[in-house]
N, C-alpha and C positions, 0 to 999 in steps of 0.2 A: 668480521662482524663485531669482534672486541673493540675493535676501532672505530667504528660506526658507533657502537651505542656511547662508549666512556666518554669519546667529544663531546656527542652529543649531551650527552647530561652534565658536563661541566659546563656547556654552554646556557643550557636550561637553567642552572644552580648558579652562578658566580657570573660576577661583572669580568670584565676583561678589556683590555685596550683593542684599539680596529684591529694593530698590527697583529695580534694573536687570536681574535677572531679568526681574522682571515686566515692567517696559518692553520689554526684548527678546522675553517670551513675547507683548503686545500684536501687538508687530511681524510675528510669524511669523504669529500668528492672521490679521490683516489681509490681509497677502500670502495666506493659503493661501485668503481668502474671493475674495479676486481673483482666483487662479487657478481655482479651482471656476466662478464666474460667467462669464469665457471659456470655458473649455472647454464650459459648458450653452449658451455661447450661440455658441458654434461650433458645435458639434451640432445645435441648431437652427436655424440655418442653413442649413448644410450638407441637413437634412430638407426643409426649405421648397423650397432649388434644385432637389433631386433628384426633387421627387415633383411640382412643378408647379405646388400645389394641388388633387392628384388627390385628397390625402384632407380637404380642406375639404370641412365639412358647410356645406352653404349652406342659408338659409332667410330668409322677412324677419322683416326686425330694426326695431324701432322704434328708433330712434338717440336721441333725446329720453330714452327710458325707459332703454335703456343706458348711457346719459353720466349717469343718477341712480343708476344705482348701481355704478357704478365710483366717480363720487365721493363715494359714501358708506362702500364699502370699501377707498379710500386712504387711505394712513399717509402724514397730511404731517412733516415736520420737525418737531421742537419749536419750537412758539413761533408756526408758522407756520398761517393761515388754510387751510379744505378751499378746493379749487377753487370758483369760482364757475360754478354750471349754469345751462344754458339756462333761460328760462321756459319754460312748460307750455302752450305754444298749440297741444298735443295732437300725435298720433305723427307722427313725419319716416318714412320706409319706405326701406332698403335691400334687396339683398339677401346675406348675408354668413354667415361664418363667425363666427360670437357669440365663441367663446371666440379667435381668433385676431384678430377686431376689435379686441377689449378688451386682447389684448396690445400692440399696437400704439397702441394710447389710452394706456394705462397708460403705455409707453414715454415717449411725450412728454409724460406729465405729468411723470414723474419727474425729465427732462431740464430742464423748467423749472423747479422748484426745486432742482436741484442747481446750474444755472448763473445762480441769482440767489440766492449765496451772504447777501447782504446786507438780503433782503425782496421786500417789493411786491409785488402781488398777481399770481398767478399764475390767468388767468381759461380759459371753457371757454365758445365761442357756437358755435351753428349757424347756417350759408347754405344755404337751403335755394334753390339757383339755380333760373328756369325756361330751359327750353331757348333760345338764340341762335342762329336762322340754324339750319343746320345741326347745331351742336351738343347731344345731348342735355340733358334736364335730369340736375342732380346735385347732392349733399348736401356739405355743407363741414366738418368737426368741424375748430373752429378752436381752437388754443393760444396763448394768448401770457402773455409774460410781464415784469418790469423788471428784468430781470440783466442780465450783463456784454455779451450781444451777441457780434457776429461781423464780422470785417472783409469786403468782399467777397472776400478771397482764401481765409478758411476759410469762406465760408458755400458756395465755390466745390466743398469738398471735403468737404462733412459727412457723405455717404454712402461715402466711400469705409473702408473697413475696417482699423480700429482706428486709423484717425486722430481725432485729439482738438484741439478747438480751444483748449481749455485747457492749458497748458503748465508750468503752475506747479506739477501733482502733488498740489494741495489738495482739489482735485476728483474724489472716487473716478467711475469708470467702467470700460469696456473698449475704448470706442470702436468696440460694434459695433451699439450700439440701434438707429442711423438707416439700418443698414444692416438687420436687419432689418424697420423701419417700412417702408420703403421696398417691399421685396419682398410682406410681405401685403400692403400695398394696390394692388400691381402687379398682384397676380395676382386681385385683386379687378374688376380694369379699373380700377381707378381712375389716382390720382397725388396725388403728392406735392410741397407747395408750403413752400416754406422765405424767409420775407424775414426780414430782420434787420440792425441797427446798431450797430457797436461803443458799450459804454456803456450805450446803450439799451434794449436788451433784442430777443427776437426773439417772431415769429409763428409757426407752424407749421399748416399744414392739409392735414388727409387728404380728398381729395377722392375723394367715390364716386360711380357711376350711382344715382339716383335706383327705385325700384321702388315709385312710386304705384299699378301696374294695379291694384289689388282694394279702393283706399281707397274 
């Protein structure tokens, strides 16, 4: 909002040539796309906490066929390869919310190629677990990626709200994705698993209950 307003009244105040116009109208457009994307994604948010997921529409989902076309309806980077999909060893079964699953997919794809400013391939597998002990079975939609990574001190903090482990500013976000990844897959039953190494690159996976009854 600092940046919105200071352009703007330099441009209101003082002559300037087109080419730094334009630079500064650049400027103001970018900030004002930034602030649009928090506030959508404050409110979304904000909706998610307040309703529970009382208005998730649940049903099952083949997860296999949904991770083929999310990855065929994302806009990677220029330059940059589509995610890599699972093979087709026929349908995984959850049971979910399709269109808030896929937001949540979509989230950490994005974050992987934004935070492997550099390349490398940005992949997408399933773990299809059987149950342990006690433990149900459950479904794994894995991310990973070969960017910059996370020390354990921000990998300690990724969900927490509009913190960004990026600090340099080159890296647009808002630093609320992971915060709401987190919550639809919470309210999925599931959870959320984060490893990563500075450098290296990081993993991500949404783990969900499994819903084979009707295969």
């Amino acid at each position: 909002m600092a940046s919105i307003y200071g352009f703007t009244e330099l441009l209101l105040t003082q002559e300037f040539n087109e080419a730094d116009r334009k630079d500064f109208l650049n400027t103001i457009y970018r900030q004002s796309e930034l602030m649009i994307s928090i506030i959508n994604e404050l409110l979304d948010l904000a909706r998610i906490e307040a309703r529970q997921g009382k208005d998730f529409t649940l049903a099952r989902v083949d997860v296999r066929e949904l991770l083929r076309e999310i990855a065929a309806g994302f806009k990677t980077p220029d330059g940059r390869l589509s995610p890599l999909e699972p093979p087709a060893n026929g349908p995984v079964w959850v049971r979910a919310d399709r269109s808030k699953l896929t937001q949540a997919v979509s989230n950490v794809l994005s974050n992987a190629y934004k935070y492997s400013p550099n390349g490398g391939t940005v992949g997408v597998v399933l773990d299809d677990s059987p149950s342990v002990g006690d433990t149900p079975p459950r479904v794994g939609i894995r991310v990973t990626d070969e960017g910059i990574g996370m020390t354990p001190e921000q990998l300690a903090r990724i969900c927490e709200r509009f913190y960004r482990a990026d600090t340099s500013g080159k890296i647009p976000g808002t630093g609320l994705g992971m915060s709401i990844v987190k919550e639809i897959i919470t309210l999925h039953g599931g959870e959320l698993e984060v490893t990563s190494q500075a450098g290296t690159g990081s993993t991500v996976t949404l783990w969900l209950p499994n819903d084979a009854s009707e295969r």
